[in-house]
Structure formats: C-alpha cells, structure tokens
mmCIF file of the N, C-alpha and C atoms, coordinates in Angstrom:
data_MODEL
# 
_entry.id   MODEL 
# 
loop_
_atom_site.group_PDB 
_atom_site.id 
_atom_site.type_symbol 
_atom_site.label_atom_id 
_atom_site.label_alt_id 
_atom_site.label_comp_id 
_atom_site.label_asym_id 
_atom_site.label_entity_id 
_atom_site.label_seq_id 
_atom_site.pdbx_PDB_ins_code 
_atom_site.Cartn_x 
_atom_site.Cartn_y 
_atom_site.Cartn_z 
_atom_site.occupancy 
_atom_site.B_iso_or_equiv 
_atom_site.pdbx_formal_charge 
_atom_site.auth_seq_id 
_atom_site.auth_comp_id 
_atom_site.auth_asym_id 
_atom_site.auth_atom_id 
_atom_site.pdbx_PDB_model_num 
ATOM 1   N N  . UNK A 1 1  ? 106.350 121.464 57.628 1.00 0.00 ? 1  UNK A N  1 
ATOM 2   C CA . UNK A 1 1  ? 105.720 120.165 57.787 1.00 0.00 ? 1  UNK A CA 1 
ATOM 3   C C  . UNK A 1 1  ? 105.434 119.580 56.401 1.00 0.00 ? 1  UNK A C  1 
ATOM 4   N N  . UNK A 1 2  ? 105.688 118.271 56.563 1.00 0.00 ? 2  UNK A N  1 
ATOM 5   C CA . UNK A 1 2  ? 105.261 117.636 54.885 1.00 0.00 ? 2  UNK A CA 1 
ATOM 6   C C  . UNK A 1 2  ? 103.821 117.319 54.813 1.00 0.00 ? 2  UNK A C  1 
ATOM 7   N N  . UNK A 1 3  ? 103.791 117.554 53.522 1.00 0.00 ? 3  UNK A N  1 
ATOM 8   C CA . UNK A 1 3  ? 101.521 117.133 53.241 1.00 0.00 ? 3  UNK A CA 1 
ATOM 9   C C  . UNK A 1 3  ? 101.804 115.481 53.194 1.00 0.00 ? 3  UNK A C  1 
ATOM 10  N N  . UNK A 1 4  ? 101.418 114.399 53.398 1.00 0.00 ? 4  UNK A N  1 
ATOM 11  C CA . UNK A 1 4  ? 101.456 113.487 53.682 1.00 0.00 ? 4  UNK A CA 1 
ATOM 12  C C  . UNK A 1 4  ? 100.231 112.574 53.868 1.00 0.00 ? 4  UNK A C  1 
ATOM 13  N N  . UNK A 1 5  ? 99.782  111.784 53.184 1.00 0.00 ? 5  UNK A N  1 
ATOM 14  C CA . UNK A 1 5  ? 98.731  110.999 52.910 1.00 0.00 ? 5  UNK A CA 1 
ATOM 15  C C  . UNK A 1 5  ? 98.435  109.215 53.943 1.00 0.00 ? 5  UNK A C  1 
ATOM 16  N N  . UNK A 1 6  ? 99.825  109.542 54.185 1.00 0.00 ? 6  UNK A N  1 
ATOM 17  C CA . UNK A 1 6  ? 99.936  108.424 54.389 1.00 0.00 ? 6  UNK A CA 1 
ATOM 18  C C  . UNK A 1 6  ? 99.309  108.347 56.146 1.00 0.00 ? 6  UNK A C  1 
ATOM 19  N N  . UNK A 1 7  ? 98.726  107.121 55.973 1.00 0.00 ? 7  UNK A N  1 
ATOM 20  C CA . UNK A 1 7  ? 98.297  106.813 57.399 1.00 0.00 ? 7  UNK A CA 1 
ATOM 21  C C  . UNK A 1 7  ? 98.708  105.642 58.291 1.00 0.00 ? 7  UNK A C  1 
ATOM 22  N N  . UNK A 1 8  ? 98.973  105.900 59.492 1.00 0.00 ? 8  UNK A N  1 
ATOM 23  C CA . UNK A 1 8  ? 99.657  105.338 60.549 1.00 0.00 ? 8  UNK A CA 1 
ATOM 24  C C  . UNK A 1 8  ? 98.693  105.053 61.779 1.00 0.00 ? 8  UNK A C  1 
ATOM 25  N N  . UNK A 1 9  ? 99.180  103.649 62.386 1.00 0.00 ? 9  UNK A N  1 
ATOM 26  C CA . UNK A 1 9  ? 99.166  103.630 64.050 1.00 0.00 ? 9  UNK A CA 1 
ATOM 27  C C  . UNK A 1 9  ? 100.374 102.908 64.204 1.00 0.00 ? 9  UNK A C  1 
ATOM 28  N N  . UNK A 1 10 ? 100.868 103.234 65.642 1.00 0.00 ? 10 UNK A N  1 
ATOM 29  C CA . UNK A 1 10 ? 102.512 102.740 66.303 1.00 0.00 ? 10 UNK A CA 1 
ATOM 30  C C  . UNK A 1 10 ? 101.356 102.071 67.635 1.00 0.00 ? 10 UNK A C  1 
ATOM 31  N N  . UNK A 1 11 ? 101.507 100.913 67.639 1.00 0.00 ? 11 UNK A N  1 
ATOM 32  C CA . UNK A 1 11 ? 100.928 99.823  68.901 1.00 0.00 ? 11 UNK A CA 1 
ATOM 33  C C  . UNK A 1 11 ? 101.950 100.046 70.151 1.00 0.00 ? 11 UNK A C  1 
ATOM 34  N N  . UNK A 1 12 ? 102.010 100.544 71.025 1.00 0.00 ? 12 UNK A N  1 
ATOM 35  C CA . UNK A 1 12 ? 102.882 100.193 71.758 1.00 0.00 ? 12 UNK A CA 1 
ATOM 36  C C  . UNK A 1 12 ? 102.629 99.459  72.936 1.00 0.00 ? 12 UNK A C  1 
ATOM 37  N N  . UNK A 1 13 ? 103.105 98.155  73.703 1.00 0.00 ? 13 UNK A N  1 
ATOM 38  C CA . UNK A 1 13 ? 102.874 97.786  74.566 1.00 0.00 ? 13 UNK A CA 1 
ATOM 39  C C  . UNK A 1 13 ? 104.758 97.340  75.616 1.00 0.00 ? 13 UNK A C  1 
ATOM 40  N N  . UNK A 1 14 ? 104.635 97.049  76.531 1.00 0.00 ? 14 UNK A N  1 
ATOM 41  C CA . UNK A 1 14 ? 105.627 96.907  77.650 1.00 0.00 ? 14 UNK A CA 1 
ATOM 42  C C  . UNK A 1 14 ? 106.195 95.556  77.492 1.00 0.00 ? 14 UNK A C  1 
ATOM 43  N N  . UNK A 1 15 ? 105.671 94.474  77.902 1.00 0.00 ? 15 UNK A N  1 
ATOM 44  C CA . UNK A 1 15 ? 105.319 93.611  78.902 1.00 0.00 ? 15 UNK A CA 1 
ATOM 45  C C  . UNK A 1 15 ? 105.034 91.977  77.899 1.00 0.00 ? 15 UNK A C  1 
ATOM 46  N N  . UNK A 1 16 ? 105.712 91.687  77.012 1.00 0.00 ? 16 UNK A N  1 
ATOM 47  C CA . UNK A 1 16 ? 105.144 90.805  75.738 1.00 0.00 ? 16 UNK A CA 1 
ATOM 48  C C  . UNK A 1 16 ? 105.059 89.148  76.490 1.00 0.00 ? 16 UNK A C  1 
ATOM 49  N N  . UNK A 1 17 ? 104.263 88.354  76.450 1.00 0.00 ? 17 UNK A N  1 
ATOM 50  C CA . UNK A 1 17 ? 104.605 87.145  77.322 1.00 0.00 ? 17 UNK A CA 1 
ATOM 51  C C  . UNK A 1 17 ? 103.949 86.140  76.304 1.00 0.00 ? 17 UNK A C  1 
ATOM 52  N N  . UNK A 1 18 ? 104.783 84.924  76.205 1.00 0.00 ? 18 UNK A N  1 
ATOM 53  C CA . UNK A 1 18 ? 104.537 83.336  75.830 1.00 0.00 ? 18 UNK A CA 1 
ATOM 54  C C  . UNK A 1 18 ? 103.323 83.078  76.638 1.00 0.00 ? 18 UNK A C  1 
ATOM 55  N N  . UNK A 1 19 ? 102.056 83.895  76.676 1.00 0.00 ? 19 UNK A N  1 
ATOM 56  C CA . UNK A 1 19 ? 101.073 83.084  77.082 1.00 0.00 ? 19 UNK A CA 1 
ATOM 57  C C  . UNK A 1 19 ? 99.866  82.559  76.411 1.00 0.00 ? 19 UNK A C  1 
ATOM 58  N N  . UNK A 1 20 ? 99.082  82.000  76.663 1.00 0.00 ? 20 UNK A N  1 
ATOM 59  C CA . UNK A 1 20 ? 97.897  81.768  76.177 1.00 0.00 ? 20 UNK A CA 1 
ATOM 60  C C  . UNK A 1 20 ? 97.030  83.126  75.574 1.00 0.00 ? 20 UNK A C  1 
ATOM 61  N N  . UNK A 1 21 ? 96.304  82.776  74.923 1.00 0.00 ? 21 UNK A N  1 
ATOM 62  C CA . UNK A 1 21 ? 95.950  84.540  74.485 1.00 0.00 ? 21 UNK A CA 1 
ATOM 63  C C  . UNK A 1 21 ? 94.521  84.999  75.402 1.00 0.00 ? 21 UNK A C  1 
ATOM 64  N N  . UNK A 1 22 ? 94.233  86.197  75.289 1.00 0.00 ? 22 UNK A N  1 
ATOM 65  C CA . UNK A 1 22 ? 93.083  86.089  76.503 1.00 0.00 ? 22 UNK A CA 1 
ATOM 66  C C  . UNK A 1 22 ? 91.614  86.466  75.650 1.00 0.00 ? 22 UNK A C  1 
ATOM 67  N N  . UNK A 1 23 ? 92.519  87.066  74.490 1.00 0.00 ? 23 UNK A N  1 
ATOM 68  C CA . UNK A 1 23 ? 91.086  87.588  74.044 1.00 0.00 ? 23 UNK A CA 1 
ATOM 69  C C  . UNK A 1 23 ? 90.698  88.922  74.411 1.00 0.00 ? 23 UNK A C  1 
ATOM 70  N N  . UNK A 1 24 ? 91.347  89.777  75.243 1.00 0.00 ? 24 UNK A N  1 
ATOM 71  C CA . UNK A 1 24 ? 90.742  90.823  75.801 1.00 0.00 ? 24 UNK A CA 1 
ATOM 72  C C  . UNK A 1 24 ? 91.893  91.915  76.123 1.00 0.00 ? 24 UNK A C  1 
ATOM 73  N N  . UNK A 1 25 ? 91.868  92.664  75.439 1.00 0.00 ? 25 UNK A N  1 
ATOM 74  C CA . UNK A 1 25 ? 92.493  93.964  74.739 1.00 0.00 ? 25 UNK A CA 1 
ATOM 75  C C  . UNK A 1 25 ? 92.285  94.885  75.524 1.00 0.00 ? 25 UNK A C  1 
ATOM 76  N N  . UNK A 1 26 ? 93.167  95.601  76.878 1.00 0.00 ? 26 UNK A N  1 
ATOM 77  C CA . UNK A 1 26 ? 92.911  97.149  76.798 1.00 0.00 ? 26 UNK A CA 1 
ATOM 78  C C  . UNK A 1 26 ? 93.614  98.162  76.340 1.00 0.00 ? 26 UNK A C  1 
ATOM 79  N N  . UNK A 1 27 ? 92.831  99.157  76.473 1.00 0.00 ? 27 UNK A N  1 
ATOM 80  C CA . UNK A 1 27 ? 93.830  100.572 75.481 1.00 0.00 ? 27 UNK A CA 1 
ATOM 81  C C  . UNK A 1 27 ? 93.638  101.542 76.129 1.00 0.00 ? 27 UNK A C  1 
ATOM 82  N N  . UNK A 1 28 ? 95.235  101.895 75.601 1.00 0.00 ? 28 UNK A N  1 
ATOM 83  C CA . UNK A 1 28 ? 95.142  103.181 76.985 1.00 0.00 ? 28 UNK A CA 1 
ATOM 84  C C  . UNK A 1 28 ? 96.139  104.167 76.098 1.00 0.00 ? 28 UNK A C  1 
ATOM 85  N N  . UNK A 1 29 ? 95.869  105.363 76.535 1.00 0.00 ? 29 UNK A N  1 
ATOM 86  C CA . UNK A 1 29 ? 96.779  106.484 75.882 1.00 0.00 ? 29 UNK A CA 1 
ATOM 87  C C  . UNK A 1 29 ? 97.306  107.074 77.147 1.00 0.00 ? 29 UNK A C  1 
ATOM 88  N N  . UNK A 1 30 ? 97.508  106.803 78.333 1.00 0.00 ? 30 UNK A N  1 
ATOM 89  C CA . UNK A 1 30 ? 98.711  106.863 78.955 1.00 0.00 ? 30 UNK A CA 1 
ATOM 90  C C  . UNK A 1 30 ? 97.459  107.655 80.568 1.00 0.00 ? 30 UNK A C  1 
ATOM 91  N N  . UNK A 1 31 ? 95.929  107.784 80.022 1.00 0.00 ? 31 UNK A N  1 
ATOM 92  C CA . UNK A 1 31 ? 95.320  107.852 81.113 1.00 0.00 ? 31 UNK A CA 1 
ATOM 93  C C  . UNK A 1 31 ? 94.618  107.544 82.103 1.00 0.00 ? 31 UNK A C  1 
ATOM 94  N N  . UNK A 1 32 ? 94.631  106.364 81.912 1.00 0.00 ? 32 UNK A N  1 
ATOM 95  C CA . UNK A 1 32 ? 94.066  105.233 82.448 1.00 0.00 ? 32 UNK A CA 1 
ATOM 96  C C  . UNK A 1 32 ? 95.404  104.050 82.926 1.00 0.00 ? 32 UNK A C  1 
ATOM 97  N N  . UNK A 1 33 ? 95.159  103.399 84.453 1.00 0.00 ? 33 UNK A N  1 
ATOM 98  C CA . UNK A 1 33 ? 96.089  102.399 84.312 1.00 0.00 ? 33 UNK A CA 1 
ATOM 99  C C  . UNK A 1 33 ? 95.531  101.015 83.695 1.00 0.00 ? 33 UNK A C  1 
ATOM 100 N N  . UNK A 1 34 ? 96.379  100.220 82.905 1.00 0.00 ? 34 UNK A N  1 
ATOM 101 C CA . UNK A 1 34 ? 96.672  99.025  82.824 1.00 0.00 ? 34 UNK A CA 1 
ATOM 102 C C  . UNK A 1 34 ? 97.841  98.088  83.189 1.00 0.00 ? 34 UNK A C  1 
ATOM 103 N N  . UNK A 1 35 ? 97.065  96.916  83.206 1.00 0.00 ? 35 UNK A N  1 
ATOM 104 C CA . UNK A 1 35 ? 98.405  96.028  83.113 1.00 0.00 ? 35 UNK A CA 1 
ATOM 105 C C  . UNK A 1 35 ? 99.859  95.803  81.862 1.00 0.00 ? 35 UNK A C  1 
ATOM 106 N N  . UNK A 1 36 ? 100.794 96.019  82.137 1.00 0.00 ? 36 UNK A N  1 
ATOM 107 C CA . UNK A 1 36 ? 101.435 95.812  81.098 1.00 0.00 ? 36 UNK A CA 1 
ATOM 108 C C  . UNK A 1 36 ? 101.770 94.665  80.272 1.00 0.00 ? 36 UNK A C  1 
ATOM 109 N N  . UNK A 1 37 ? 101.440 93.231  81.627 1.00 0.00 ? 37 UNK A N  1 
ATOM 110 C CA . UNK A 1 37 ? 101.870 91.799  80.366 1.00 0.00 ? 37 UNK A CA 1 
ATOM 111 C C  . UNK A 1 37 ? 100.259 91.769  79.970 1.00 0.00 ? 37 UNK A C  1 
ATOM 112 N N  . UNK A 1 38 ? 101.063 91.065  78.197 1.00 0.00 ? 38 UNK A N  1 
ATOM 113 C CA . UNK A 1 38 ? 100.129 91.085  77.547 1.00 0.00 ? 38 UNK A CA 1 
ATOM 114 C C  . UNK A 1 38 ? 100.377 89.785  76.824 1.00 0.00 ? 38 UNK A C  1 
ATOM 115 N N  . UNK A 1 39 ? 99.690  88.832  76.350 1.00 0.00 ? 39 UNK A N  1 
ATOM 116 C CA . UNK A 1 39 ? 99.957  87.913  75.427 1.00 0.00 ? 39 UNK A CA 1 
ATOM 117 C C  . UNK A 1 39 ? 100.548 88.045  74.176 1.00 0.00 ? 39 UNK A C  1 
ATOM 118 N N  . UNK A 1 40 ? 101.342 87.435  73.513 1.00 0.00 ? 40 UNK A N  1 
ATOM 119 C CA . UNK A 1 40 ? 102.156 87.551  71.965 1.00 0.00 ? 40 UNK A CA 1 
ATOM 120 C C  . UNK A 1 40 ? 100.758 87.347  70.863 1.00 0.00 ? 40 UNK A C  1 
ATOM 121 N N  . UNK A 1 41 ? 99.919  86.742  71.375 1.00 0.00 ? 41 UNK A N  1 
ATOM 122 C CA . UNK A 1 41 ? 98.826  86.367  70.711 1.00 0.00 ? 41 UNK A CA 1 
ATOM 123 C C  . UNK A 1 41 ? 98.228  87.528  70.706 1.00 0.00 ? 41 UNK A C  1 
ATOM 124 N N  . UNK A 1 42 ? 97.626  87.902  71.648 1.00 0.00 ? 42 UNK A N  1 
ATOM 125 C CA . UNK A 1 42 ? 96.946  89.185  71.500 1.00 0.00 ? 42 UNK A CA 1 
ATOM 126 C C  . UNK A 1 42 ? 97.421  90.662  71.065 1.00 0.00 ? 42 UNK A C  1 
ATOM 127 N N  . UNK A 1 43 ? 98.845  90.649  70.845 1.00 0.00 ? 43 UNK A N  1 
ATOM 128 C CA . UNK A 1 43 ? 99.347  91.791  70.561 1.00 0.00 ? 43 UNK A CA 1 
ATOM 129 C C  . UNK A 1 43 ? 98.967  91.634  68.886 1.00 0.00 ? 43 UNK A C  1 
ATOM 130 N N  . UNK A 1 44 ? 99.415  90.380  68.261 1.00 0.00 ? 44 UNK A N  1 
ATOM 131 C CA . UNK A 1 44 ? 99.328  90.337  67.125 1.00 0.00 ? 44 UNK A CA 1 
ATOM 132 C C  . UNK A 1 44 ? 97.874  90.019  67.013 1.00 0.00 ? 44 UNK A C  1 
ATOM 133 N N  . UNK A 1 45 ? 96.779  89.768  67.680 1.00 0.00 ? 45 UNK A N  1 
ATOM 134 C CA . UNK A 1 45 ? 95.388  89.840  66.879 1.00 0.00 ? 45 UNK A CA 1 
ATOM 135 C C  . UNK A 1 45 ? 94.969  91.916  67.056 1.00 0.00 ? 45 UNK A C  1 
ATOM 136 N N  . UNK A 1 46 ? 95.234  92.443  68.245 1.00 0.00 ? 46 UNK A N  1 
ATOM 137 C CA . UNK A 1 46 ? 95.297  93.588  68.064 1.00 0.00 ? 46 UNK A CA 1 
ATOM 138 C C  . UNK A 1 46 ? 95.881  94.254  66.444 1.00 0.00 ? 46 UNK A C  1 
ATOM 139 N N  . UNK A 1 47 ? 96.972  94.077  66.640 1.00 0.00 ? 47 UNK A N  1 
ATOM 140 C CA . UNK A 1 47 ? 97.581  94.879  65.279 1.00 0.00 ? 47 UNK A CA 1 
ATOM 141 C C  . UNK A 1 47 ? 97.093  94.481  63.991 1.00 0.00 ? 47 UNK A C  1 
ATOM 142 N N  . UNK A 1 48 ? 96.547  93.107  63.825 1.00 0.00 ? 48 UNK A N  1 
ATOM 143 C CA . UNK A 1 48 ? 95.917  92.625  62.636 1.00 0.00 ? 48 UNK A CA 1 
ATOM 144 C C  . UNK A 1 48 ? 94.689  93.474  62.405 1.00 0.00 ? 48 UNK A C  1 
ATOM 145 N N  . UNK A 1 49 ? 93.805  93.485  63.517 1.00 0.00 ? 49 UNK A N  1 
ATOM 146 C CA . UNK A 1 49 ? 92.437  94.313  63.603 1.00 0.00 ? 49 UNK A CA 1 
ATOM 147 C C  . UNK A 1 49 ? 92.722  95.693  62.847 1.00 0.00 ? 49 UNK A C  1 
ATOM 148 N N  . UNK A 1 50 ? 94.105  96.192  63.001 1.00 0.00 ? 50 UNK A N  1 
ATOM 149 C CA . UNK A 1 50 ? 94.172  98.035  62.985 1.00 0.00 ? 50 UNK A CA 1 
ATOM 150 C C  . UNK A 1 50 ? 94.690  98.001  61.429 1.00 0.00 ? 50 UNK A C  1 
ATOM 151 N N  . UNK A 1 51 ? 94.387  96.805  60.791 1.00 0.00 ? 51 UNK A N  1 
ATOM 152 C CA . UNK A 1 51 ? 94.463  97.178  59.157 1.00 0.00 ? 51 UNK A CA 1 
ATOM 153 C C  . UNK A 1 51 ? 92.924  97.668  58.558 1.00 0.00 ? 51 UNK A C  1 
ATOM 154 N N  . UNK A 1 52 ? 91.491  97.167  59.320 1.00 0.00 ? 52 UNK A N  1 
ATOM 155 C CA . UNK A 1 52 ? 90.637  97.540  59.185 1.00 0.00 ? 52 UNK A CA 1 
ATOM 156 C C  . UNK A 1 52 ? 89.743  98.802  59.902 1.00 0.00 ? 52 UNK A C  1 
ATOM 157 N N  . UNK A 1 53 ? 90.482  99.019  61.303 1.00 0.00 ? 53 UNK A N  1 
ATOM 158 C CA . UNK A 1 53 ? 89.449  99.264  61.916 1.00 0.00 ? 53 UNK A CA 1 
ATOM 159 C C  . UNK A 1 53 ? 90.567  100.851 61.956 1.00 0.00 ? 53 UNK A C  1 
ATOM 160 N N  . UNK A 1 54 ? 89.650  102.001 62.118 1.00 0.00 ? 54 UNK A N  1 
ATOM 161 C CA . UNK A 1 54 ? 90.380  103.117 61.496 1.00 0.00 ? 54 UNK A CA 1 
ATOM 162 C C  . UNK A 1 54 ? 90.437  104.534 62.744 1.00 0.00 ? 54 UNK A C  1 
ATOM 163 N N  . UNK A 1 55 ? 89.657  103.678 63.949 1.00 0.00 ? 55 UNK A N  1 
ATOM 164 C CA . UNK A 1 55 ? 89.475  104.295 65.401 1.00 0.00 ? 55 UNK A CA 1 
ATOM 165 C C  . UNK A 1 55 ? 91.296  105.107 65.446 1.00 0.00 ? 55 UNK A C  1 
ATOM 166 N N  . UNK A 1 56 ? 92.334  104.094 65.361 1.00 0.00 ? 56 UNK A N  1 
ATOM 167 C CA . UNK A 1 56 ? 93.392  104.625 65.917 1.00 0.00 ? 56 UNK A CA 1 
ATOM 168 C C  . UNK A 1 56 ? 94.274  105.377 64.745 1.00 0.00 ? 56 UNK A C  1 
ATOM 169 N N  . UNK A 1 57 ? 94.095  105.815 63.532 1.00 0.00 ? 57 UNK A N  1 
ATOM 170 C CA . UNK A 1 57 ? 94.520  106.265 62.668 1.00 0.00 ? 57 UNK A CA 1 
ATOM 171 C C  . UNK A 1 57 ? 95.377  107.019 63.121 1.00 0.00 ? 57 UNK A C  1 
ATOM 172 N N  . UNK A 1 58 ? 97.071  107.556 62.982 1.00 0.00 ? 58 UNK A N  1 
ATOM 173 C CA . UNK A 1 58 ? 97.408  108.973 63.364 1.00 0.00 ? 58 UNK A CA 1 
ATOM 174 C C  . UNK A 1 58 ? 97.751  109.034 64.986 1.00 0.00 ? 58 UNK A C  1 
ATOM 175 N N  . UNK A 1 59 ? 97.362  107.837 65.830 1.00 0.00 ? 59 UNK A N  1 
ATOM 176 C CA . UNK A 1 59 ? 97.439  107.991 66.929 1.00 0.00 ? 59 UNK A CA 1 
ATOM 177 C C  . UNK A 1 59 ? 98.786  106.354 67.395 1.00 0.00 ? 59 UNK A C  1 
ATOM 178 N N  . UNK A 1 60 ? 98.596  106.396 68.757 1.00 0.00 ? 60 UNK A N  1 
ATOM 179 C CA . UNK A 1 60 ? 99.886  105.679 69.500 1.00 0.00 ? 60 UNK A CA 1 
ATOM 180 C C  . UNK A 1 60 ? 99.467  104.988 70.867 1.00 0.00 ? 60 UNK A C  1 
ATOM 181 N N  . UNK A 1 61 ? 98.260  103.860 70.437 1.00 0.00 ? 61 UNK A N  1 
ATOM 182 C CA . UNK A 1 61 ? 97.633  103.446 71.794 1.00 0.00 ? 61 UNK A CA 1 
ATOM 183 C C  . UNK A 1 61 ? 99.074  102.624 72.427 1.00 0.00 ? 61 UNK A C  1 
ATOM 184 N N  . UNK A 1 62 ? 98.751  102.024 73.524 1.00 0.00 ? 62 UNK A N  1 
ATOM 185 C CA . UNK A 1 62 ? 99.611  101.478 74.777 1.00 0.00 ? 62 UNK A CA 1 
ATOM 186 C C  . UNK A 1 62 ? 98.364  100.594 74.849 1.00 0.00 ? 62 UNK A C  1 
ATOM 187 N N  . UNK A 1 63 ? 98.939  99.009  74.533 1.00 0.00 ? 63 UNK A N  1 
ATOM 188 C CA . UNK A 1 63 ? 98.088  97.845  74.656 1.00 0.00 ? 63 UNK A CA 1 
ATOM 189 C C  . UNK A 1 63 ? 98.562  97.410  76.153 1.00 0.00 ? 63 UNK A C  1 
ATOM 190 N N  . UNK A 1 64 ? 97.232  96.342  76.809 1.00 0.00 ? 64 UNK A N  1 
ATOM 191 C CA . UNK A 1 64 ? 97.865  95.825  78.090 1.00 0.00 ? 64 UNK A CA 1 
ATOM 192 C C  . UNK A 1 64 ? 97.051  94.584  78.545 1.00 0.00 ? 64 UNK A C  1 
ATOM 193 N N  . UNK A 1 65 ? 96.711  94.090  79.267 1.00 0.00 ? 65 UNK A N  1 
ATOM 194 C CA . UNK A 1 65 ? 95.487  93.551  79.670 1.00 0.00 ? 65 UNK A CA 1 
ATOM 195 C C  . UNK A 1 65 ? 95.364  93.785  81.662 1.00 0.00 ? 65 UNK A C  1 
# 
C-alpha cells in the first residue's frame, strides 16, 4: 500500500436533473433509501461545501434528495 497524504471524497449520485435547486441534500452510504433525482444545482453546492467541511474525508457518500 502507498503512504499517501493526500485526501479525497468521490460524490456519487444517479439521477442528475435541470431542476430548480431544493436546497436539501441527503446522504447515504448505501444504508438508508433515497431518492436518486437530484438537482445540477445541488450536486454542485454539495461538492463545493466538501472543500471545507472534512465529515466525508476518505469516504464515497451517494447524494439524492
């Protein structure tokens, strides 16, 4: 395994849609259901957030609403 400093999250969501944005983000790691469409808006205010916020470091949430 390589020593590796570097830190990661991979966003993954399904379902991307031309809609209005909702504002309201769920996250799921595959144990919980969600919906899969999600707004283009909200995918990208999600991923903007995960330059600061350090909850998902190393990990691979599944966005939805």
């Amino acid at each position: 395994m390589v020593n590796s400093s570097l830190q990661w999250t991979v966003v993954r969501f399904m379902a991307p849609k031309d809609t209005a944005p909702s504002g309201e983000v769920k996250v799921s790691f595959g144990e919980r259901k969600i919906k899969f469409n999600i707004s283009r808006a909200d995918i990208a205010s999600f991923m903007v957030a995960q330059i600061e916020n350090k909850e998902y470091i190393d990990r691979m949430p599944i966005i939805g609403s």
